[in-house]
C-alpha positions in Angstrom: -27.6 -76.0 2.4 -29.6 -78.1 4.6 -29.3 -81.7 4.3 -32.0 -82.7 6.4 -35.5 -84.4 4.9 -37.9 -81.5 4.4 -41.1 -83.5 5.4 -43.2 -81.0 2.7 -40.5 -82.7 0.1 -41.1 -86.5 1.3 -45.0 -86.3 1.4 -44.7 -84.4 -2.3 -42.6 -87.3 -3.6 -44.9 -89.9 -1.7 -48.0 -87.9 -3.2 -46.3 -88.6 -6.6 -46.4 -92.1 -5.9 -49.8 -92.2 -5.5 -51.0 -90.6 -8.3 -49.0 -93.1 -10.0 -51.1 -95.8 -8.9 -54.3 -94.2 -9.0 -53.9 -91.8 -12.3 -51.0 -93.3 -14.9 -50.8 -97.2 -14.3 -54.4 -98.3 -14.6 -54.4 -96.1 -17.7 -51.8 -95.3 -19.6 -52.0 -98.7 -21.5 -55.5 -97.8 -23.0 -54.5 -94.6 -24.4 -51.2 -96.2 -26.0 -53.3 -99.0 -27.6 -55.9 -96.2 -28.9 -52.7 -93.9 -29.6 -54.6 -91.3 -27.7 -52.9 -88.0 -25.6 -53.0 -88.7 -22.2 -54.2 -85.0 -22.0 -56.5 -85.8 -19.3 -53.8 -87.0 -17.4 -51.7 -84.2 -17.7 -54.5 -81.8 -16.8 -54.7 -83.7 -13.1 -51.1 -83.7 -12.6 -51.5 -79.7 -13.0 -54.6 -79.7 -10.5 -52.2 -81.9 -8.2 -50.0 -78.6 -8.1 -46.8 -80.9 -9.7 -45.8 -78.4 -12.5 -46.8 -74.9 -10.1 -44.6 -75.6 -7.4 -41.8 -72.8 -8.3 -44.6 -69.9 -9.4 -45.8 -67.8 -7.3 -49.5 -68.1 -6.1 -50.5 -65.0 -8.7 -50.1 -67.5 -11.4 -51.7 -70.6 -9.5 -48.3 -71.7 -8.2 -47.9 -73.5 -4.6 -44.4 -71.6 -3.9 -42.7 -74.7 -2.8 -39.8 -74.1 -4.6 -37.1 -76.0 -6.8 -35.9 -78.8 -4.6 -39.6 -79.8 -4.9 -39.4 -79.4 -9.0 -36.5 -81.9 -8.5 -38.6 -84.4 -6.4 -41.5 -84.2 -9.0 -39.1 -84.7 -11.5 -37.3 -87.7 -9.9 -40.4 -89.9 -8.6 -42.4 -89.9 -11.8 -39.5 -90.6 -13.9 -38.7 -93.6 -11.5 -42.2 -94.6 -12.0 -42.9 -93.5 -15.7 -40.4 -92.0 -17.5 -42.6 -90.6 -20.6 -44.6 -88.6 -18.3 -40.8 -86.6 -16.8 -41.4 -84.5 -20.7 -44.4 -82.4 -18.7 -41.5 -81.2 -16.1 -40.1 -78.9 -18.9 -43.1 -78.7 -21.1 -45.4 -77.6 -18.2 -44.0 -76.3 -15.9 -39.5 -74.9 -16.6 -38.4 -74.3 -20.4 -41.8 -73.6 -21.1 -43.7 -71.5 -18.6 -41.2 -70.6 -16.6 -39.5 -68.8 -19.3 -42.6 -66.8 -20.3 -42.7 -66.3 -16.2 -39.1 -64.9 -16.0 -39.1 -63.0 -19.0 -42.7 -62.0 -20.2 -44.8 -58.8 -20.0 -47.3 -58.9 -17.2 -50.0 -59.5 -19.4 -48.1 -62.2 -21.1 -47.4 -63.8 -17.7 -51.2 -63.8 -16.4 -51.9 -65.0 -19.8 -50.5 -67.7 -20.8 -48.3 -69.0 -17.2 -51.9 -70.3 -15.2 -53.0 -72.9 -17.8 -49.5 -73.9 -19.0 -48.8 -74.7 -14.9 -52.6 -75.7 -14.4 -52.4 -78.5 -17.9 -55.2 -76.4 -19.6 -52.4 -76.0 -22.1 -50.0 -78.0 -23.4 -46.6 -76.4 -23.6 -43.1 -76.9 -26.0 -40.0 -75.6 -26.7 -39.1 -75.1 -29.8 -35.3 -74.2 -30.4 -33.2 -77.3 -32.4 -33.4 -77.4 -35.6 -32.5 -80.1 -38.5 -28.7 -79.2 -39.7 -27.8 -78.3 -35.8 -28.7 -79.3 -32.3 -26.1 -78.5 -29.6 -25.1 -75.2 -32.7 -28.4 -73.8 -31.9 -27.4 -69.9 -32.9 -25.0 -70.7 -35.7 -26.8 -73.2 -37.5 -30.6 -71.4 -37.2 -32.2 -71.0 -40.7 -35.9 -70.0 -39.7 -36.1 -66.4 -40.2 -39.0 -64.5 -38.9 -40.5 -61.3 -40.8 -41.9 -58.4 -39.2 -45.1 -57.3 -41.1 -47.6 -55.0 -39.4 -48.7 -56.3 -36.6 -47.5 -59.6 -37.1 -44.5 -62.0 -37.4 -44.5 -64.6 -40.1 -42.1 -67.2 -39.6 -40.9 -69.4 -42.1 -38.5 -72.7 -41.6 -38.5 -75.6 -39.7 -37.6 -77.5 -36.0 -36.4 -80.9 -34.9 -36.9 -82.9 -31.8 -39.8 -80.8 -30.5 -41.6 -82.5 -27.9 -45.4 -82.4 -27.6 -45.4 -79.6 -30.5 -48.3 -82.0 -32.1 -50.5 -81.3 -29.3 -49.1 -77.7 -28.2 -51.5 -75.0 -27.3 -49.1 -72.2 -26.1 -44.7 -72.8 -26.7 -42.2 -71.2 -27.1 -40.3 -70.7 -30.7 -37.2 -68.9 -31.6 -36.6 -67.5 -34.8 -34.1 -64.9 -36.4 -34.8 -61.8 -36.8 -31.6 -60.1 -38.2 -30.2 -63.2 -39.8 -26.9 -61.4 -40.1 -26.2 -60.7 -36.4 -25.1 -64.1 -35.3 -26.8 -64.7 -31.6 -27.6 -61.5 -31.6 -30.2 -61.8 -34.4 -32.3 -64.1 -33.0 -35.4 -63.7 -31.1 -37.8 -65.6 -28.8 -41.4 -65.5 -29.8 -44.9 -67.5 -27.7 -46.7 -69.1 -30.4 -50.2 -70.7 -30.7 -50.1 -73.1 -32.9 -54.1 -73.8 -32.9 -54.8 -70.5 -33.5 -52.6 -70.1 -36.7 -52.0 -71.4 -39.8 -48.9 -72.6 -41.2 -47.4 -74.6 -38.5 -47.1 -78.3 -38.6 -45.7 -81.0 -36.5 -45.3 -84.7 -37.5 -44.2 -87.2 -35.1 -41.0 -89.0 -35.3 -41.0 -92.7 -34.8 -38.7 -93.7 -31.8 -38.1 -97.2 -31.0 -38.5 -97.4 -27.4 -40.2 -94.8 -26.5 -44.1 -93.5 -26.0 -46.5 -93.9 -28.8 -48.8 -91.0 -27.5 -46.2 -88.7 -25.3 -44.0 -87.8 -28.8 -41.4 -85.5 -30.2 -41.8 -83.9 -33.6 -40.2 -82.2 -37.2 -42.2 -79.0 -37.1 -42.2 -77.6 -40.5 -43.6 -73.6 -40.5 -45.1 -72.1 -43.9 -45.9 -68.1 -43.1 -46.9 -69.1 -39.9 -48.3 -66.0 -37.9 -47.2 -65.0 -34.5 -49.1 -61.0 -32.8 -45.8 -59.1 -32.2 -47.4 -58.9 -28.6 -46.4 -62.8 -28.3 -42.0 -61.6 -29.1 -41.1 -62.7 -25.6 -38.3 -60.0 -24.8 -37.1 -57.2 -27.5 -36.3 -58.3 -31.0 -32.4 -60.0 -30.1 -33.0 -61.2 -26.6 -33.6 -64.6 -28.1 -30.6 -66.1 -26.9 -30.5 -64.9 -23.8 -34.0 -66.2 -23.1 -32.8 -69.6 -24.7 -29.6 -70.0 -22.3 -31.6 -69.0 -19.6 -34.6 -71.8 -20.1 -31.5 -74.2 -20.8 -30.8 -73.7 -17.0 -33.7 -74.8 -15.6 -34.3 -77.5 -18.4 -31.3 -79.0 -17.0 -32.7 -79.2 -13.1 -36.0 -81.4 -14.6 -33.4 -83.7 -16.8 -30.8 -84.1 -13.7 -33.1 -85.1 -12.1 -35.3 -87.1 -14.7 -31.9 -89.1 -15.2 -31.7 -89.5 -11.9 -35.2 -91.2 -11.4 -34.0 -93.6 -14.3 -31.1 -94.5 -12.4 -32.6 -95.0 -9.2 -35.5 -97.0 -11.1 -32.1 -99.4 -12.8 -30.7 -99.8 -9.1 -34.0 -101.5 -7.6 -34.1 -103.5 -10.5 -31.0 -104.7 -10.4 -30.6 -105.1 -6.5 -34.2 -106.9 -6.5 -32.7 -109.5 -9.2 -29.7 -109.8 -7.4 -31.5 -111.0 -4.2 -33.3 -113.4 -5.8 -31.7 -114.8 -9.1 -29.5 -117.8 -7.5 -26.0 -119.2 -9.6 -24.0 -122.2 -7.9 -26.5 -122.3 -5.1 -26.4 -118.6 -3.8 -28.0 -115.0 -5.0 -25.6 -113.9 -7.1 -25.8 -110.6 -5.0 -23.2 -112.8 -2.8 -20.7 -112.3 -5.4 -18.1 -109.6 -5.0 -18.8 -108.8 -9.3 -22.3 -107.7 -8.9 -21.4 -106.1 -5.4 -18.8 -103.9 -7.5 -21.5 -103.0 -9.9 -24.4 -102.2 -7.1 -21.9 -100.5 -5.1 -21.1 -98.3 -7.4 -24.7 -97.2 -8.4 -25.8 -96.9 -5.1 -22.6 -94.0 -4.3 -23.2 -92.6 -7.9 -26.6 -92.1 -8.0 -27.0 -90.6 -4.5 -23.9 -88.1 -5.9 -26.4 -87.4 -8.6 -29.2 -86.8 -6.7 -26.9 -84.3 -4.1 -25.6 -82.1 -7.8 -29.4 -82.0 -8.8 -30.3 -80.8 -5.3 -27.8 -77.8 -5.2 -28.7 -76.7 -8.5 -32.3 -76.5 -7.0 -31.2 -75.0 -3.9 -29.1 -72.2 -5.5 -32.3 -71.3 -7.9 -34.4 -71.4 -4.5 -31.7 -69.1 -3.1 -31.9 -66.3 -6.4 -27.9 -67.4 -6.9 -26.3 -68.1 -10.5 -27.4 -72.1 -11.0 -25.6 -72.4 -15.1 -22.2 -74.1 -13.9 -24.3 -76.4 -11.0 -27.1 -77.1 -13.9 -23.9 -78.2 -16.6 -22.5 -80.5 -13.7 -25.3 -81.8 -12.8 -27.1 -82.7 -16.3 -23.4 -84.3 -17.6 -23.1 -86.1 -14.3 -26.3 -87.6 -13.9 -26.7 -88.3 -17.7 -23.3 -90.8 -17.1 -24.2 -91.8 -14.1 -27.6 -93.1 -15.5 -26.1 -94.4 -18.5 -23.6 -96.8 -16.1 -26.6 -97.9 -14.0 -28.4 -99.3 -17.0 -25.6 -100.8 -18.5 -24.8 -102.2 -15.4 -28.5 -103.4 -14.6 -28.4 -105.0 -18.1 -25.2 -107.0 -17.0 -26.6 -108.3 -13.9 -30.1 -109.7 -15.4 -27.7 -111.1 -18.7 -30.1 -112.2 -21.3 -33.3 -112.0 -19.9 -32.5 -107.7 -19.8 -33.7 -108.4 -23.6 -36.8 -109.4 -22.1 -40.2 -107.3 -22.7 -41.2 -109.0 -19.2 -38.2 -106.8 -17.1 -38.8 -102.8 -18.2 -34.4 -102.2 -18.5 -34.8 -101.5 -22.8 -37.5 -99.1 -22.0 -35.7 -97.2 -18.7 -32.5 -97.1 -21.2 -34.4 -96.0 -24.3 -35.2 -92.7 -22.4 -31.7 -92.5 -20.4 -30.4 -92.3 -23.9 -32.8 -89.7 -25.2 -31.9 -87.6 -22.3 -28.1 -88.0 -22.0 -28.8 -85.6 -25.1 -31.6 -83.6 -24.4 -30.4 -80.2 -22.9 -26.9 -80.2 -24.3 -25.3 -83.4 -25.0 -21.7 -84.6 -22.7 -19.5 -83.1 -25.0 -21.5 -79.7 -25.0 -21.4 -80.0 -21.0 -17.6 -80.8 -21.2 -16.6 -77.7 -22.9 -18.7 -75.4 -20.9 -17.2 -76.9 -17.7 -14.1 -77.4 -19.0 -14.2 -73.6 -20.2 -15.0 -72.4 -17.0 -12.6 -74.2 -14.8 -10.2 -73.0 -16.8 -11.2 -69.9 -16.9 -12.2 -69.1 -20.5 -15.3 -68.4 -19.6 -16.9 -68.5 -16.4 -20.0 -70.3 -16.6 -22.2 -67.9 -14.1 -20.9 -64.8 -15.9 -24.3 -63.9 -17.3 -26.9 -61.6 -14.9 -29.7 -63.6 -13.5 -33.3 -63.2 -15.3 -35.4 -64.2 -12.8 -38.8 -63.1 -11.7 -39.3 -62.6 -7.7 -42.6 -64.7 -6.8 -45.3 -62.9 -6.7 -43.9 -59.6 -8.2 -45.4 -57.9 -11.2 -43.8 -58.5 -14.5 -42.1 -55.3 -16.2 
């Protein structure tokens, strides 16, 4: 692994910046006051080449690779948190799962505009009575009738499903097989009946970027949208899971680094008995810390990339890099709050709003205690983490 500064990867993040200033921060104030989609927006992140940059150029990709999904993810979570959701939704759990797994014709299909933000993706796996039980606790059955599947039951916590034009769904098919019985299926929500999505009111957290209940009535999916044979569905889950957890690492990490220049820029300049209280050893502790922490954060996210980049099993480096950077994250807030004392209440200083999504996401993707047993499992040698075959497509090759 080479440590050095790829210069592609610093003018990427730097170009990240920039549309930041130009694209998000003039605007994204308007659409929250008009509770509008910032679908626009999304579309010119796409055109920017910020969700294609692990697809091959068949599909409109740049070929850049993972580390440079990490980067993406990192810098616009630093900047603006909300808009980290479009680094699964447009461009891993969602695309890059149709990408690794889909027919050819599914690939050309539906990949270009989910990477280009002609479409808006989702992944739709949680349900109400089980999150991190996702097999064992799945109710929505799916029906084989014809030519179609109809789908009947209901998800929770399914981001952008209120605006999706192409997801992803799973459903079971053989509700007495256990993991084996379910299946993954692309849906189109706009082009079907019988699905619904209602937003879910989160303190904290965007009015117009959202996560949903989705409720399904005989909702319709062409049996040329089951993504894999009828079964597969976990596999195809656990294997979007993976590179879910590379965008949330590093998401985290953004949120982290975004609590550390907070708390060292208020520590320069907040004076106590005559000095910045960065001159006291207590907040020196606390910066030290997230300065090592978060840079050990960053260096997990960046080997989980690296191993994708390389074609080598990433599930044990994803697991210790999603539980590590979602603690890591979660000290560096409580530690910014600390340092700026009452005035982290504050709607003038942003530390609620960076902590409202470091909590979300200390979830999202399997929660700690999900992480701990699959890398506690594996360094004991239960189960080794990387056991399952790679399902990855070769850029550029056809799809089977």
């Amino acid at each position: 692994m080479d440590f050095s500064v790829r210069e592609e990867l610093e003018a990427l993040r730097a170009s990240v910046r920039r549309f930041y200033e130009t694209e998000i921060k003039p605007k994204i104030a308007d659409y929250e006051s008009r509770r509008i989609f910032p679908r626009d927006i999304i579309e010119k992140m796409g055109a920017a080449g910020f969700f294609g940059a692990a697809f091959g150029e068949d599909v409109g990709g740049s070929n850049i690779g993972f580390e440079a999904v990490a980067v993406i993810s990192e810098e616009i979570s630093r900047l603006r948190p909300e808009f980290g959701y479009t680094m699964n939704m447009q461009a891993m759990t969602c695309p890059m799962t149709i990408y690794n797994w889909g027919t050819e014709e599914q690939v050309q299909r539906f990949v270009p505009d989910l990477i280009a933000g002609r479409a808006i993706g989702m992944f739709a796996l949680t349900e109400p009575g089980g999150g991190s039980d996702a097999a064992g606790s799945m109710q929505t059955r799916a029906e084989r009738r014809g030519d179609r599947y109809i789908l009947n039951g209901s998800k929770m916590w399914i981001t952008f499903s209120d605006q999706c034009d192409t997801g992803l769904l799973f459903a079971k098919t053989d509700p007495n097989a256990g993991h084996r019985g379910i299946t993954a299926f692309i849906v189109e929500p706009k082009r079907f009946k019988g699905f619904t999505a209602t937003p879910i009111e989160m303190r904290g957290l965007s009015p117009v970027l959202r996560t949903c209940a989705v409720s399904l009535e005989d909702f319709e999916v062409p049996v040329e949208n089951r993504l894999g044979a009828e079964g597969d569905g976990f596999k195809v889950a656990m294997s979007a899971l993976d590179f879910g957890r590379l965008t949330v690492s590093a998401r985290l990490t953004g949120l982290a680094q975004a609590c550390f220049e907070l708390a060292t820029d208020y520590a320069k300049t907040r004076v106590v008995g005559g000095q910045p209280i960065g001159r006291y050893q207590m907040v020196q502790h606390q910066i030290a810390d997230m300065a090592v922490e978060i840079e050990a954060a960053r260096l997990l996210t960046a080997k989980t990339a690296w191993l994708m980049d390389t074609n080598q099993p990433a599930r044990r480096a994803a697991s210790y890099s999603k539980y590590f950077a979602g603690n890591v994250a979660k000290k560096a807030a409580l530690a910014t709050a600390e340092i700026y004392g009452g005035y982290a209440l504050a709607d003038e200083y942003p530390i609620s709003y960076y902590t409202a999504y470091i909590n979300m996401l200390h979830v999202g993707e399997g929660s700690p205690n999900v992480q701990r047993i699959l890398i506690a499992e594996d360094a004991l040698g239960y189960k080794d983490a990387n056991r399952h075959p790679i399902k990855r497509r070769s850029l550029n090759q056809k799809a089977a």
